[in-house]
TIPAZA-610574 format. One record per residue (C-alpha): residue number from 1; x, y, z. Coordinates in pm, 1 decimal, always signed. Layout:
N
 kolza       xx       yy       zz
   NUM        X        Y        Z
...
***
This chain:
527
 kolza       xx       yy       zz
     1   +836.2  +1732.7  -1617.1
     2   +537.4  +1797.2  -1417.1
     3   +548.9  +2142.0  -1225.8
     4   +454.1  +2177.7   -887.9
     5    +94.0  +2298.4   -817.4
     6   +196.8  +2644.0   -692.7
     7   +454.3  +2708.6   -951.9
     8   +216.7  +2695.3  -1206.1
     9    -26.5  +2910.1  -1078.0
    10   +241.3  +3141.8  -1003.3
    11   +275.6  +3198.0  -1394.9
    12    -75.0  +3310.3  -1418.0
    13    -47.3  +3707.3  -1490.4
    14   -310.0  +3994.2  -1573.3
    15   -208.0  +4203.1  -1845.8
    16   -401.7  +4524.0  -1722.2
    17   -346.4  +4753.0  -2076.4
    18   -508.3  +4480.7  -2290.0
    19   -904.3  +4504.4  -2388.5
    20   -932.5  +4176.2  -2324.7
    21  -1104.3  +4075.2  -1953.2
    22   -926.0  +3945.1  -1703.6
    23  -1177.2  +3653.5  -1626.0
    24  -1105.3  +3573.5  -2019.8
    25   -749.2  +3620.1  -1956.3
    26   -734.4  +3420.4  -1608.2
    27   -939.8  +3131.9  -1788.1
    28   -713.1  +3140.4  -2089.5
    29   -416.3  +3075.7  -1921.4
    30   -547.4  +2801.1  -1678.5
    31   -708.2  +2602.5  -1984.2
    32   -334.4  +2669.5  -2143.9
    33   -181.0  +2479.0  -1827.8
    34   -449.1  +2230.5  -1810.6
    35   -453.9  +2112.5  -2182.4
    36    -54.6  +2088.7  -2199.0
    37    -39.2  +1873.5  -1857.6
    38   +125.7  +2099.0  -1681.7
    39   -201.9  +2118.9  -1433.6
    40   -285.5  +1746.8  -1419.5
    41   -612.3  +1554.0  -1303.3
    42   -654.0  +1567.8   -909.7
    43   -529.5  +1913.5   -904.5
    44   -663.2  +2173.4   -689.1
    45   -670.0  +2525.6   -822.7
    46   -610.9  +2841.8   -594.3
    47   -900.4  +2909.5   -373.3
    48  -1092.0  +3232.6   -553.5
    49  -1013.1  +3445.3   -288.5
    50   -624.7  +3347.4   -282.6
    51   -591.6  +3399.9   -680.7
    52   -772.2  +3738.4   -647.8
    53   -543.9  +3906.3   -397.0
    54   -241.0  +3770.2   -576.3
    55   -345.6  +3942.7   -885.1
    56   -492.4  +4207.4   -741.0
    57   -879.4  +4199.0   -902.2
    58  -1224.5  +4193.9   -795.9
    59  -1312.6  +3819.5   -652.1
    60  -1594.2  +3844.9   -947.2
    61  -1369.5  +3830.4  -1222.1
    62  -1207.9  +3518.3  -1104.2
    63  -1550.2  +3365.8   -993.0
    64  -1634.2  +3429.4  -1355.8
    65  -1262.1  +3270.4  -1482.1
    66  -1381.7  +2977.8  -1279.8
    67  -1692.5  +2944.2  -1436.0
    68  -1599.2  +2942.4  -1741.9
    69  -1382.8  +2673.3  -1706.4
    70  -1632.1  +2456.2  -1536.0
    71  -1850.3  +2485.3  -1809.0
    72  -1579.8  +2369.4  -2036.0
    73  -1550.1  +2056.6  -1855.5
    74  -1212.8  +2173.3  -1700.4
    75  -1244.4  +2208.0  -1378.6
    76  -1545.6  +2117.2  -1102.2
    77  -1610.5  +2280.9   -799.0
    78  -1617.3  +2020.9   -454.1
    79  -1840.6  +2190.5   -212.6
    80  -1649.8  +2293.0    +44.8
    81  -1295.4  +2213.6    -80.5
    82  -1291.2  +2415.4   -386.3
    83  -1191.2  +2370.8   -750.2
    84  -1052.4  +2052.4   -893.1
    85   -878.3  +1987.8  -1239.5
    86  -1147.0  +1756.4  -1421.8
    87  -1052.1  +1752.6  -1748.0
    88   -801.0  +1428.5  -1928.2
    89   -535.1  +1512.8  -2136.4
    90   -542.0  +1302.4  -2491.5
    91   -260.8  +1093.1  -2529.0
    92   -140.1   +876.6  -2808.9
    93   -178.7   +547.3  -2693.5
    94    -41.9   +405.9  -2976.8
    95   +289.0   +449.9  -2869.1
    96   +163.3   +399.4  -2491.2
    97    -13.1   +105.1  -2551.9
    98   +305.3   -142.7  -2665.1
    99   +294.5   -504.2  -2665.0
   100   +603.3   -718.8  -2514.8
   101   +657.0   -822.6  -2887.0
   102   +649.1   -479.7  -3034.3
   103   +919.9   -332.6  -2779.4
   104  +1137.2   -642.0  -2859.4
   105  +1112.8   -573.9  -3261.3
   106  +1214.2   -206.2  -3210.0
   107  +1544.2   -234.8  -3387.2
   108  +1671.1    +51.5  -3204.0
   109  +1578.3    -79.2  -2838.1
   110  +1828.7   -163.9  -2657.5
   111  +1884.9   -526.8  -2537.8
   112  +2165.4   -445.2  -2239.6
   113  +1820.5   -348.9  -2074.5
   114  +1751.7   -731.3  -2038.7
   115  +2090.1   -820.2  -1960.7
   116  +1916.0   -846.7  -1542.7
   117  +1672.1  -1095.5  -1730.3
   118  +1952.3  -1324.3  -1870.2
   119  +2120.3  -1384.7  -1571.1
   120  +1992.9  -1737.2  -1394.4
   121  +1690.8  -1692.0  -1188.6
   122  +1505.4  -1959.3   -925.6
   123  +1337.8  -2214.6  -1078.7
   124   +947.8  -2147.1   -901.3
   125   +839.0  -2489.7  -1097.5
   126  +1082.3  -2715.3   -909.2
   127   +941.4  -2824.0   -592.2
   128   +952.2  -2632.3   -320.5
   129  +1136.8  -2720.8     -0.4
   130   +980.5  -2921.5   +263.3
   131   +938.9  -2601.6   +520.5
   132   +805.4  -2384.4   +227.1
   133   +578.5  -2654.0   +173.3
   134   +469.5  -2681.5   +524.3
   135   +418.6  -2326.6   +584.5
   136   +166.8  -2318.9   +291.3
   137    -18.6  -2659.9   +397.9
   138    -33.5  -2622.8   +745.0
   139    -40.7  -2233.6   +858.1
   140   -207.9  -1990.2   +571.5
   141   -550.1  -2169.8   +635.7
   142   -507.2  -2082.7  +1006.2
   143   -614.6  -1702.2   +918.9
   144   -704.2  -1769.3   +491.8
   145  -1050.5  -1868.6   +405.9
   146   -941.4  -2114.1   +117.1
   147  -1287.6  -2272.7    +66.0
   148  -1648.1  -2188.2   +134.3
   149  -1691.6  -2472.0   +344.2
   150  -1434.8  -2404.7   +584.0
   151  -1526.6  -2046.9   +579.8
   152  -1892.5  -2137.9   +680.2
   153  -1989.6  -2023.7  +1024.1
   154  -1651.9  -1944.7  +1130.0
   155  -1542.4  -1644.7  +1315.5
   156  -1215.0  -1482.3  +1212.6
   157  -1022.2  -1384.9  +1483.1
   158   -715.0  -1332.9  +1321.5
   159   -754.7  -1316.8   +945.6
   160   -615.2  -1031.5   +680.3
   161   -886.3   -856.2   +550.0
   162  -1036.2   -487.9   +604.8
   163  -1347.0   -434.6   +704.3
   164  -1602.4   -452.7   +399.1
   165  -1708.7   -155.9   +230.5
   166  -2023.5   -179.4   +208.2
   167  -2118.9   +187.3   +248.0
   168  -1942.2   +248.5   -105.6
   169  -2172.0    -22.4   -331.3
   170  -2426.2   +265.9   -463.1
   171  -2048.7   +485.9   -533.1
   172  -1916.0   +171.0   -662.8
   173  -2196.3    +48.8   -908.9
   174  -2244.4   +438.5  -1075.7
   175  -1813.5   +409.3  -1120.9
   176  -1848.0    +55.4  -1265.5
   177  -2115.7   +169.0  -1511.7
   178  -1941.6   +482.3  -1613.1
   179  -1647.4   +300.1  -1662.6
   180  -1786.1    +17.7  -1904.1
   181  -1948.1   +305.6  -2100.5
   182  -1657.0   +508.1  -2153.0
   183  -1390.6   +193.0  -2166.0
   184  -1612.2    -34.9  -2345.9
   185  -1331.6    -88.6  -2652.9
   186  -1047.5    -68.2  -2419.6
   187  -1077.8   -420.1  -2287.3
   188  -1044.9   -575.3  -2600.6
   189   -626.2   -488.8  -2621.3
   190   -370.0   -522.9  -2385.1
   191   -335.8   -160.1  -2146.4
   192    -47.8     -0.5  -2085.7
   193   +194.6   -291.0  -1910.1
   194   +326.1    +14.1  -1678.7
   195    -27.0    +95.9  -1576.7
   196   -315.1   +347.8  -1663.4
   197   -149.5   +709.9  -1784.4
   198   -434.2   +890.0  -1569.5
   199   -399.6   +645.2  -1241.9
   200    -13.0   +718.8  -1253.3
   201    -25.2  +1101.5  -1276.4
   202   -266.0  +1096.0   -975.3
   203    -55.3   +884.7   -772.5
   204   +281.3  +1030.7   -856.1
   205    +52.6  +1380.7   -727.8
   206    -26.1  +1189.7   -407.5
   207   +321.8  +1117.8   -364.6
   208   +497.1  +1430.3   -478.4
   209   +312.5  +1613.2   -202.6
   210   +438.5  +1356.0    +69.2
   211   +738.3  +1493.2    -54.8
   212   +873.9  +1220.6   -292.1
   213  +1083.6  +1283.7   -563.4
   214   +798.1  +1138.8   -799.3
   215   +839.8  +1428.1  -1106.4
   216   +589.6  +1219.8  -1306.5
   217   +407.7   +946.3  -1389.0
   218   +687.8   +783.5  -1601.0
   219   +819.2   +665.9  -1218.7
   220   +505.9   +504.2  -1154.0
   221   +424.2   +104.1  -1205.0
   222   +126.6    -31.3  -1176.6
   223    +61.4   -380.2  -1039.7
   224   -164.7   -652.0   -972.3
   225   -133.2   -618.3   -577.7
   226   +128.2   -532.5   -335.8
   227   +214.2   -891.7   -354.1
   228   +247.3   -866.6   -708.2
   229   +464.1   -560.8   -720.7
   230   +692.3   -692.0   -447.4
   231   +760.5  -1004.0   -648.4
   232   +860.6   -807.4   -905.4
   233  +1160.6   -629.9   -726.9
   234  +1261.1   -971.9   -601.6
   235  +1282.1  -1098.9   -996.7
   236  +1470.7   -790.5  -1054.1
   237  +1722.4   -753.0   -844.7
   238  +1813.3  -1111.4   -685.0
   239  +1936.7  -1431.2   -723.4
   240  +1937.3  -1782.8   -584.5
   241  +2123.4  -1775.0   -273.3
   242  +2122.6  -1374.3   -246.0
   243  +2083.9  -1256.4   +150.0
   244  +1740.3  -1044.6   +225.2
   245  +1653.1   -884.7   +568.4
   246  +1350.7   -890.5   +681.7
   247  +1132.8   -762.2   +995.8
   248  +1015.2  -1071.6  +1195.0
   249   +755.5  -1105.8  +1247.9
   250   +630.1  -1063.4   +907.6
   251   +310.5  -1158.3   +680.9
   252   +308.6  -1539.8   +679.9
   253   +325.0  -1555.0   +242.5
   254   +638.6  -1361.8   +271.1
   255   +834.1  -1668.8   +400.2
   256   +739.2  -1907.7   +167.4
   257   +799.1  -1651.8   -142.7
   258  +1172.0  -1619.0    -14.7
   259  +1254.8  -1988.1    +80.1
   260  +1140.9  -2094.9   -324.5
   261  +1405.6  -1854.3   -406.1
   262  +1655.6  -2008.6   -238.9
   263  +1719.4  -1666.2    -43.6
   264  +1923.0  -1653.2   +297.6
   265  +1675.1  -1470.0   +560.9
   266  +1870.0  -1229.3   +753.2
   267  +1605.0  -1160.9  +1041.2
   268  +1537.9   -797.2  +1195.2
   269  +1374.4   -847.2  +1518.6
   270  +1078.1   -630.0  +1512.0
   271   +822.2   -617.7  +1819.7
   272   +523.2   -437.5  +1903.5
   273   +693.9   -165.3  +1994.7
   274  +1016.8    -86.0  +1805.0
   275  +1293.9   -224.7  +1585.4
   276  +1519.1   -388.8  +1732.1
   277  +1898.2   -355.8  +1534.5
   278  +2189.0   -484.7  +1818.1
   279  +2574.5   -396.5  +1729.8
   280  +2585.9   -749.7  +1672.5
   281  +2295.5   -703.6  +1397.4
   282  +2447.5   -400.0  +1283.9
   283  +2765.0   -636.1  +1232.5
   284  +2590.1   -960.8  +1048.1
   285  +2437.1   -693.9   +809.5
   286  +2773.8   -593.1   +715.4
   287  +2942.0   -917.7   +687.5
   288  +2664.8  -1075.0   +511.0
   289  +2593.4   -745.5   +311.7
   290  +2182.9   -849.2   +181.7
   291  +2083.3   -723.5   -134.3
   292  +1767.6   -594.8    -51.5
   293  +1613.3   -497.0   +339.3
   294  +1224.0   -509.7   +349.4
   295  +1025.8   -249.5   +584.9
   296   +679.9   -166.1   +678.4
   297   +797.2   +200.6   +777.0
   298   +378.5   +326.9   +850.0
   299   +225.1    +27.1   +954.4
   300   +388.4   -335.2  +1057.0
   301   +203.6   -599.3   +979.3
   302   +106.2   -805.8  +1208.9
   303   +213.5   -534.7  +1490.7
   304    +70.3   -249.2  +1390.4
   305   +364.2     -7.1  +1491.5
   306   +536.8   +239.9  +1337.1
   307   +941.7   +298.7  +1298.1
   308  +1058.5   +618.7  +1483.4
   309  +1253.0   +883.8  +1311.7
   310  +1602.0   +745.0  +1525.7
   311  +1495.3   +427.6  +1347.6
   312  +1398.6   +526.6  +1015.2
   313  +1771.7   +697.2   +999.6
   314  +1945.3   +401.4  +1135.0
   315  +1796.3   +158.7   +896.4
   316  +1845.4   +411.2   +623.5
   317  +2234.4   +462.2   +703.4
   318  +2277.4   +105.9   +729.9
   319  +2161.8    +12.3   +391.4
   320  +2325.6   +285.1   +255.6
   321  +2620.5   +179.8   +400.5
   322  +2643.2   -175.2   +189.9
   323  +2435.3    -53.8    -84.4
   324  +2109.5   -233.1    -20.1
   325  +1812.8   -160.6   -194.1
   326  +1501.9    -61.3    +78.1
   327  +1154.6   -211.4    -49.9
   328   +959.4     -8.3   +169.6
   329   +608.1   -121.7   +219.9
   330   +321.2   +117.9   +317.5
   331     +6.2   -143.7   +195.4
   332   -218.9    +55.0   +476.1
   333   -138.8   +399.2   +371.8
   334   -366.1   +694.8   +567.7
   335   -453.6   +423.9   +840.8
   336   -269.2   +614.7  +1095.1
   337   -433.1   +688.6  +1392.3
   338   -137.6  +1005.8  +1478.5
   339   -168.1  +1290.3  +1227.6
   340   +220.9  +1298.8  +1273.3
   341   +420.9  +1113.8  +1075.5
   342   +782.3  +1096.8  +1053.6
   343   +879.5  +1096.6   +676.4
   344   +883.5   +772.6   +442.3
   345  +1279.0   +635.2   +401.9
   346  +1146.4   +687.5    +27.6
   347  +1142.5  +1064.4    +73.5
   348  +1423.2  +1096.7   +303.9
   349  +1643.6   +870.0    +46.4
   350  +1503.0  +1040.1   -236.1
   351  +1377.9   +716.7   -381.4
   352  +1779.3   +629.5   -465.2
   353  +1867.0   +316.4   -297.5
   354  +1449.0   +291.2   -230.2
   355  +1145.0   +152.3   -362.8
   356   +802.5   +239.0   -223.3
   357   +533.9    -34.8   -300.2
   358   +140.7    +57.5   -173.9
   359   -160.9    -90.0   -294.1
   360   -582.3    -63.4   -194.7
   361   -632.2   -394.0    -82.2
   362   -586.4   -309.3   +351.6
   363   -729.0    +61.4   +223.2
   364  -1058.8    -42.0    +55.5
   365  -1099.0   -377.4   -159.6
   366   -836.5   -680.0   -164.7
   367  -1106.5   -821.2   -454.2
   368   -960.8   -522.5   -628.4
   369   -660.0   -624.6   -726.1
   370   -417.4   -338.1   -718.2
   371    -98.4   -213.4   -611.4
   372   +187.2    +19.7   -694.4
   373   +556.8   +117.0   -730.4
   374   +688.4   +414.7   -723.2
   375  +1098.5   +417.6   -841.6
   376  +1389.2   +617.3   -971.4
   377  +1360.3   +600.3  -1336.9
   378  +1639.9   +404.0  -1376.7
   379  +1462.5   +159.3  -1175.6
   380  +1150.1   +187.1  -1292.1
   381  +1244.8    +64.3  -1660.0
   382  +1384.0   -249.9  -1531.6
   383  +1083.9   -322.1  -1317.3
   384   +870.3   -307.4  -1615.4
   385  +1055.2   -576.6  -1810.9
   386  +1047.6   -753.4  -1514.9
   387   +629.0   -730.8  -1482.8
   388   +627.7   -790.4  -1898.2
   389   +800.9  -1137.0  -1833.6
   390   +534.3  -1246.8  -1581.6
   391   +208.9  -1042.4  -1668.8
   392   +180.8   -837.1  -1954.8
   393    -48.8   -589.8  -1764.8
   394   -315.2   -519.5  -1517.9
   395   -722.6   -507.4  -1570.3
   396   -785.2   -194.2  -1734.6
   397  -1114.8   -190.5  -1571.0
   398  -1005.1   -215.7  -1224.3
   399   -736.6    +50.6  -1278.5
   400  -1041.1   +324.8  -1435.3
   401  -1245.9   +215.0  -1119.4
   402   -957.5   +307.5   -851.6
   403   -865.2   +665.6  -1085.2
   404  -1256.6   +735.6  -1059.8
   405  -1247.4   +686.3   -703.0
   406   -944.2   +886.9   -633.2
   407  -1049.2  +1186.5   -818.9
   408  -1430.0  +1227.3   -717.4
   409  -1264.8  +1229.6   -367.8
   410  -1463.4   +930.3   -259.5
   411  -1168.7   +722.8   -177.1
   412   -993.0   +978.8    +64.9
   413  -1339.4  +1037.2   +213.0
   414  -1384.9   +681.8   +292.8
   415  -1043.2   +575.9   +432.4
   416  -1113.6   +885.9   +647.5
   417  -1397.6   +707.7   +769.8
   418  -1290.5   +386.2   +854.5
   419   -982.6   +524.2  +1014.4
   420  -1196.8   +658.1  +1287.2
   421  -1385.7   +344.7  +1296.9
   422  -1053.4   +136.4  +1351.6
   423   -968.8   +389.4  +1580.7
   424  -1262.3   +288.1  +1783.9
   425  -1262.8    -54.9  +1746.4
   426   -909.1    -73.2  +1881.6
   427  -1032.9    +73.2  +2189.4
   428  -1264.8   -115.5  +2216.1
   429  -1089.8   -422.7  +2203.1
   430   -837.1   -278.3  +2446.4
   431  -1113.9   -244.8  +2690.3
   432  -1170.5   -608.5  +2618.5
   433   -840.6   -773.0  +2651.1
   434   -831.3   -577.2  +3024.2
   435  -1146.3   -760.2  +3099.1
   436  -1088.1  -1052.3  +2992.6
   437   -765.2  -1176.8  +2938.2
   438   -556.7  -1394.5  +3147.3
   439   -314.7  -1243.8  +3415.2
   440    +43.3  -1139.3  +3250.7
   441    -75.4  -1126.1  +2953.9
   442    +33.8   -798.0  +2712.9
   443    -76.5   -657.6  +2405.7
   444    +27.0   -319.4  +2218.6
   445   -114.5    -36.2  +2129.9
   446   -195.5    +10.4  +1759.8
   447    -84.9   +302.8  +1585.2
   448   -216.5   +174.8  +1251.8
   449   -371.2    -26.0  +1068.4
   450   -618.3   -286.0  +1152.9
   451   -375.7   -479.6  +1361.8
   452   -298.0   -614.7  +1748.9
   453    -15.5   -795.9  +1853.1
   454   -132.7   -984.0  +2160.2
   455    +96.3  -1220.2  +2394.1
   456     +6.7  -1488.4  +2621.6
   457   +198.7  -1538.7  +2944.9
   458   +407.7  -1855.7  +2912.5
   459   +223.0  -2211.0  +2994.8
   460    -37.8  -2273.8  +2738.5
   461     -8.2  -2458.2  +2433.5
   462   -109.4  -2180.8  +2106.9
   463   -104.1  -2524.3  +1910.1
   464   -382.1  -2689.6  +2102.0
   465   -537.9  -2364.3  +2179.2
   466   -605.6  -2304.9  +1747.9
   467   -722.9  -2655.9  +1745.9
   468   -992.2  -2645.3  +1983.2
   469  -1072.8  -2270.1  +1933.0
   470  -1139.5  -2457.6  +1588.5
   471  -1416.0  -2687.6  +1689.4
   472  -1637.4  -2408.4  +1842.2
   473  -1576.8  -2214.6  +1486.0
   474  -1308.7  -1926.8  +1620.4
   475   -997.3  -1914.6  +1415.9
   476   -700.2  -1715.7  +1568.7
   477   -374.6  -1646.5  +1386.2
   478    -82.6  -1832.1  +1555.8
   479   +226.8  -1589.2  +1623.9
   480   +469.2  -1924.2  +1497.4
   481   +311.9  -1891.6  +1121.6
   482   +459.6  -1513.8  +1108.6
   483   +819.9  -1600.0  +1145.5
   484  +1010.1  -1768.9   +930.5
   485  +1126.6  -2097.9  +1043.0
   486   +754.9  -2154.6  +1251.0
   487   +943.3  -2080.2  +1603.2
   488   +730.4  -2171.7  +1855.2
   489   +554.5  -1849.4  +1972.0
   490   +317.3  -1769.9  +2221.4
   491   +144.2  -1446.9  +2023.9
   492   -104.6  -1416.1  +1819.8
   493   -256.7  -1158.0  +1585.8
   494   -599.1   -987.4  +1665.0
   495   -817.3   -816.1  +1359.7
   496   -985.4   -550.0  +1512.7
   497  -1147.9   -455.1  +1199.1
   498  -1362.3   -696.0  +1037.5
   499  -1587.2   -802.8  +1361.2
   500  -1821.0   -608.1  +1538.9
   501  -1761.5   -585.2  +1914.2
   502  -2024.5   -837.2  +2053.7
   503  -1835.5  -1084.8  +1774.3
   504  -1504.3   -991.6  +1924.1
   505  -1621.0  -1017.5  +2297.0
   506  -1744.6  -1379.2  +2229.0
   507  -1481.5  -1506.3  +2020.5
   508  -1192.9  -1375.1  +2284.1
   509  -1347.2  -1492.2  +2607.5
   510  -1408.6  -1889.4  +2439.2
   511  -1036.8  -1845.7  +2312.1
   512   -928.5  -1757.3  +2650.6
   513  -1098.7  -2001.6  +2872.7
   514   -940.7  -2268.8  +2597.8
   515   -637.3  -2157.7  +2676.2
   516   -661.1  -2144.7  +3077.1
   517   -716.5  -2464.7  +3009.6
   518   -485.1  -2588.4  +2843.2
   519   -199.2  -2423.1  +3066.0
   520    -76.2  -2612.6  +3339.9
   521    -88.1  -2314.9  +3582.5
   522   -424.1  -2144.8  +3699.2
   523   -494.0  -1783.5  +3544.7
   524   -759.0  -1575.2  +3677.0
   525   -915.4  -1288.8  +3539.9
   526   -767.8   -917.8  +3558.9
   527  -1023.1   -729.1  +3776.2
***
């Protein structure tokens, strides 16, 4: 069990009668801690002046502790933030490293583990049905760059992706060339299929101090995406024909991924600014009783908004109520523009009847392919078979790049960084849509994310609007491909991210003047 941070520097003591020195005795018992896991990678040690009124010494003998361990490769200083546990724990990967194939052969194991497996599960070779079919053909390359053909010269409006990186390549080429020095051998067997040791006790730290009953890194799977990792809670725990709720609107993949699993769509309506559960909801949840309710609790996609506490409670109770598993999804983790945060349904459930899925793809890199669960263990053991039946594990050298990144602070630093710059750009674009946009029209107001949800007043035709916004190279993202049966919709979803304002200003006031014309009323300007 790993120890919170203060209760293990808690046991550090000064024995004042022995000859020994209390820098040698201060360092002794930190290197003690850090060797035996109990102080993990990531962790931040006392600050010096902190440790040195607690134990009542000079600040120079625990400068000198300090120093010591530094030089030992223990622990490095951050300027300005202090010291920071630096040094990996040797495990035996022998028994960490297991093959699908050696787990099986264990004559001990137990095969009532796999008894989830045996049951029938949705055939994803048979062909799909006609709207699943549909939904792929006709919307995802509304706001997906398939080819780079049709990507060529286009301006995305509407699309998915984070703004690039780019500030990060010199970071990100001295990581990838540490990494193929010190991994070189690694990618010639199979990791881990639960995930990198290292990259799980840093994220179970992460989400230990957001208050998450994550004790270690044991509760921790690693995945190829948030995409991936929500997949694998749907091969878990349902069946053909099984009832799911989800928010709508929702991501556009999500709807074909549930209709080729024959699942019954229980919808949750979700606007811009709040979720909306009726009595009458409250009662078709009950009588229908869906096995699992999916949430963006942080940051909606495509809204942007975030569920209030009165919410979060009420959706909480509710699954609790007909024993419903929660997949709650928080893909654009520290892009909130409040400090404040109400807490995850994950912390407030005690990760029970929950399962928290994040990933760096909205944070940093969606080349990058990686996400994350984070589960009871009971859970947790059944969503690794599950991942072992599909993908036997996840690029070893991806996972040491993300670790690297976490613990040299850079990726905290950075999503600091472009969370301001989001920040601005949603202003900005605010400023924009009062300019130009036509009269009745309303929007949101972000309070994460990369995200706007922007509505037209009724008239035009969002169909023709794509079409023609097409031909001048503009693509916008349709509000009908982010529900689940294509209703017709006059919305669509603005990136604020990815473009850079005089990109923005262009695209919106051709997509606008396509769509005053289209309508078959007159709009004029908002002064």
């Amino acid at each position: 069990m790993r120890f919170r941070v203060m209760v293990a520097f808690q046991k550090v003591q000064i024995d004042r009668i022995k000859k020994q020195s209390f820098s040698d005795q201060i360092a002794e018992q930190f290197e003690a801690a850090i060797k035996s896991g109990t102080l993990l990678i990531g962790t931040k040690l006392p600050s010096i002046r902190d440790l040195s009124v607690q134990l009542k010494i000079n600040k120079i003998g625990v400068i000198t502790a300090y120093e010591k361990l530094s030089d030992h490769g223990y622990i490095s200083p951050k300027q300005g933030s202090g010291y920071f546990v630096t040094y990996k724990v040797k495990r035996n990967y022998k028994t960490d490293i297991k093959s699908f194939n050696e787990i099986l052969e264990n004559k001990n194991f137990n095969t009532s583990n796999f008894d989830f497996l045996s049951e029938k599960k949705p055939n994803l070779l048979e062909k799909s049905s006609a709207l699943s079919q549909l939904q792929i053909k006709e919307c995802l390359p509304k706001i997906i760059p398939f080819t780079n053909s049709f990507s060529e010269g286009i301006t995305y409006l509407g699309n998915g992706e984070p703004a690039k990186a780019l500030g990060l390549m010199e970071d990100l080429r001295a990581i990838s060339r540490f990494v193929l020095s010190s991994t070189h051998t690694a990618i010639f067997s199979y990791p881990s299929s639960q995930g990198l040791p290292s990259l799980r006790e840093v994220l179970a730290f992460e989400l230990e101090q957001l208050g998450m009953p994550v004790l270690n890194a044991s509760q921790i799977l690693i995945s190829n995406g948030a995409l991936h990792a929500l997949n694998i809670v749907l091969d878990t725990y349902l069946m053909p024909g099984d009832n799911i709720a989800i928010e709508v609107p929702n991501f556009a993949i999500l709807f074909p991924i549930l209709t080729n699993r024959r699942l019954q769509i229980i919808e949750l309506n979700r606007n811009s600014a709040q979720l909306i559960i009726s009595d009458e909801k409250k009662k078709e949840i009950r009588e229908k009783k869906p096995k699992i309710i999916i949430t963006y609790t942080n940051c909606h996609n495509p809204t942007g908004g975030i569920l209030s506490s009165i919410e979060r409670h009420t959706l909480l109770n509710l699954a609790l109520e007909i024993n419903a598993i929660i997949i709650e999804l928080d893909i654009f983790k520290g892009l909130n523009f409040d400090e404040f945060l109400p807490p995850l349904l994950s912390v407030m459930d005690g990760l029970k009847k929950t399962i928290y899925i994040s990933s760096f793809s909205k944070t940093f890199a969606p080349g990058i392919r990686l996400g994350y669960i984070a589960a009871s263990e009971e859970n947790i053991q059944k969503l690794i078979l599950s991942k072992m039946t599909t993908d036997i594990s996840t690029s070893i050298l991806d996972q040491q790049i993300i670790y690297e990144m976490i613990i040299r602070g850079i990726l905290k630093k950075h999503i600091q960084k472009v969370k301001e710059s989001y920040r601005s750009k949603r202003d900005t674009l605010i400023a924009m849509l009062k300019k130009l946009s036509p009269q009745n029209s309303q929007w949101n107001y972000p309070e994460a994310g990369l995200f706007l949800w922007f509505k037209f007043p009724e008239g035009g035709d969002l169909n023709t609007v794509y079409e023609r916004a097409l031909e001048k190279k503009i693509s916008i993202a349709p509000g009908h491909i982010f529900y689940p049966y294509g209703t017709k919709s006059n919305e669509m979803r603005i990136n604020f991210a990815t473009l850079e304002p005089v990109q923005t200003y262009s695209a919106l006031e051709n997509v606008f003047t396509i769509w005053r014309n289209s309508s078959s009323r007159k709009w004029i300007l908002k002064k």
